[in-house]
C-alpha positions as CSV (number, residue, x, y, z in Angstrom):
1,X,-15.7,-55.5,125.4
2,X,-17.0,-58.4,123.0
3,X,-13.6,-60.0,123.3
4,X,-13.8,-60.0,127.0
5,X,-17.2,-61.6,127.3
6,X,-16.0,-64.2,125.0
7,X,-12.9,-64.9,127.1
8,X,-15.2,-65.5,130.2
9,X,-17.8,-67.8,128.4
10,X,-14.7,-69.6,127.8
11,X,-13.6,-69.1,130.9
12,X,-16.8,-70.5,132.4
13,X,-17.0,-73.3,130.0
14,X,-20.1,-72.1,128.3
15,X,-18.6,-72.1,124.7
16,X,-15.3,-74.1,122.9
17,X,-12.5,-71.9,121.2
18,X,-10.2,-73.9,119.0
19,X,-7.6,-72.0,117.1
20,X,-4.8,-72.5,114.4
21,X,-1.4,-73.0,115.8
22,X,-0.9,-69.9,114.1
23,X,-2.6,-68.2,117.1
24,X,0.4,-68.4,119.4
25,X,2.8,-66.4,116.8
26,X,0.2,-63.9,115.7
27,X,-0.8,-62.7,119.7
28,X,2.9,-62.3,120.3
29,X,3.1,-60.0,117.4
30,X,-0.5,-58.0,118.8
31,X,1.9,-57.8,121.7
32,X,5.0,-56.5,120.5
33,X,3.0,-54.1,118.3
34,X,1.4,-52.5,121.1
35,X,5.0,-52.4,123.4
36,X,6.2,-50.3,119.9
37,X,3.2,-47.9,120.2
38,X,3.6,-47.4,123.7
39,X,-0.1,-48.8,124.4
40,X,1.1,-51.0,126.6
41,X,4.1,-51.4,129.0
42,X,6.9,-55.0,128.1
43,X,6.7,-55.8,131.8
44,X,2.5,-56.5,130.8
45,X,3.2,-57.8,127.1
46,X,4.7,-60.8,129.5
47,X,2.1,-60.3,132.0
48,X,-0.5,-60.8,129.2
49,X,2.0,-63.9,127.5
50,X,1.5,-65.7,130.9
51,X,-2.1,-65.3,130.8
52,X,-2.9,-66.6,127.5
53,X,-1.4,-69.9,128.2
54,X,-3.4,-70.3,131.2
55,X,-6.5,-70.4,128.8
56,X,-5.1,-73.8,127.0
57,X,-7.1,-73.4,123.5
58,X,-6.8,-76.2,121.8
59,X,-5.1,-75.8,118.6
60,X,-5.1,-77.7,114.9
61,X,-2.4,-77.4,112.9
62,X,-1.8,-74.9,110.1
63,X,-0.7,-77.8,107.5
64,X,-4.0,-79.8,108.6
65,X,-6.0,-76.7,107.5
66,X,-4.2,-76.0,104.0
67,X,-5.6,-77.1,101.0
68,X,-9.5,-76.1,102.8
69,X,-7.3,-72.5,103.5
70,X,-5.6,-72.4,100.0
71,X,-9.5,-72.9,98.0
72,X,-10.7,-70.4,100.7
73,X,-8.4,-67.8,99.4
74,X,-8.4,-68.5,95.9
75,X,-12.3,-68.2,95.8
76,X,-12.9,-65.5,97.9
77,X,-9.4,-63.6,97.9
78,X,-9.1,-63.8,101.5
79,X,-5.3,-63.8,102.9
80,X,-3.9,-67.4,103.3
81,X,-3.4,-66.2,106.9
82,X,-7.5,-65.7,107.5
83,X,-8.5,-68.3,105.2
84,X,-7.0,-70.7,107.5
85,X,-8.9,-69.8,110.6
86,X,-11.8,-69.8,108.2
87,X,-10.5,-73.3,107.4
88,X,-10.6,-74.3,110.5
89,X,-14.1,-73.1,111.2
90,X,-15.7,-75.1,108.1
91,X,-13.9,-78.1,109.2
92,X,-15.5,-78.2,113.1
93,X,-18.7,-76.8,112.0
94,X,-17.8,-73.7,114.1
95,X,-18.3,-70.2,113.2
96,X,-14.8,-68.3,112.8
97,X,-15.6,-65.8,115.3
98,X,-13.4,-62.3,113.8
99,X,-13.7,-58.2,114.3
100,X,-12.5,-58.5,110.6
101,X,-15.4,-56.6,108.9
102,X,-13.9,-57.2,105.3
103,X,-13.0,-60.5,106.0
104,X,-17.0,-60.8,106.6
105,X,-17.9,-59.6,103.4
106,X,-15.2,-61.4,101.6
107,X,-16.5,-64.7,103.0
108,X,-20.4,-63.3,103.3
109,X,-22.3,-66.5,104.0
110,X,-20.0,-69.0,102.2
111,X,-18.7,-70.0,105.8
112,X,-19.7,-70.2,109.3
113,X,-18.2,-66.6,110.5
114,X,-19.9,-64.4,113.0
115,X,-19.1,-60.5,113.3
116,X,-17.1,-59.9,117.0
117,X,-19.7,-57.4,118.0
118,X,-22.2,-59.6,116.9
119,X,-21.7,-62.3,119.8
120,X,-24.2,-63.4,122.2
121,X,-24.5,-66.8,124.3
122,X,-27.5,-67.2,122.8
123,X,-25.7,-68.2,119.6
């Protein structure tokens, strides 16, 4: 539900998303992971593919975000992969917005990062 009103703010042009180029790879595997467990049909794993490049999220690149990502996970033991989107979020003043609870308590209030269910527009 959270996910969905954050799509249509962006949608709407009420907030910016930006994203590591990692997004594109890691929603292709969401998708394959939910063909394998038969949550979801491959004729809407494409259907859903199509979609998300309609959206046009801008994207930084992984390598731009390293060494920020690299101190991120050596101080707070977060996975290169989420320290990078973390990254990403310290660097463009944004909060990382996640429905990774322990990722939230690994960072606490070290970075900008705002809890899934915890968005509003009035943010």
């Amino acid at each position: 539900m959270q996910a969905a009103m954050v799509e249509a703010a962006f949608s709407r042009n009420e907030i910016q998303l930006a994203a590591p180029d990692l997004i594109y790879p890691e929603l292709g595997h969401v998708l394959r992971k939910a063909v394998s467990r038969g949550r979801i049909s491959n004729q809407h794993a494409h259907e859903a593919a199509d979609a998300i490049w309609t959206h046009n999220i801008p994207t930084f690149p992984a390598r731009s975000l390293f060494a920020l990502a690299l101190a991120i996970s050596e101080d707070y033991g977060a996975s290169m992969y989420d320290a990078t989107y973390v990254a990403l979020g310290a660097l463009t003043a944004s909060p990382l917005i996640t429905g990774d609870e322990r990722l939230i308590r690994k960072i606490d209030t070290a970075y900008p990062i705002l809890w899934l269910g915890d968005f509003s527009l009035a943010q």
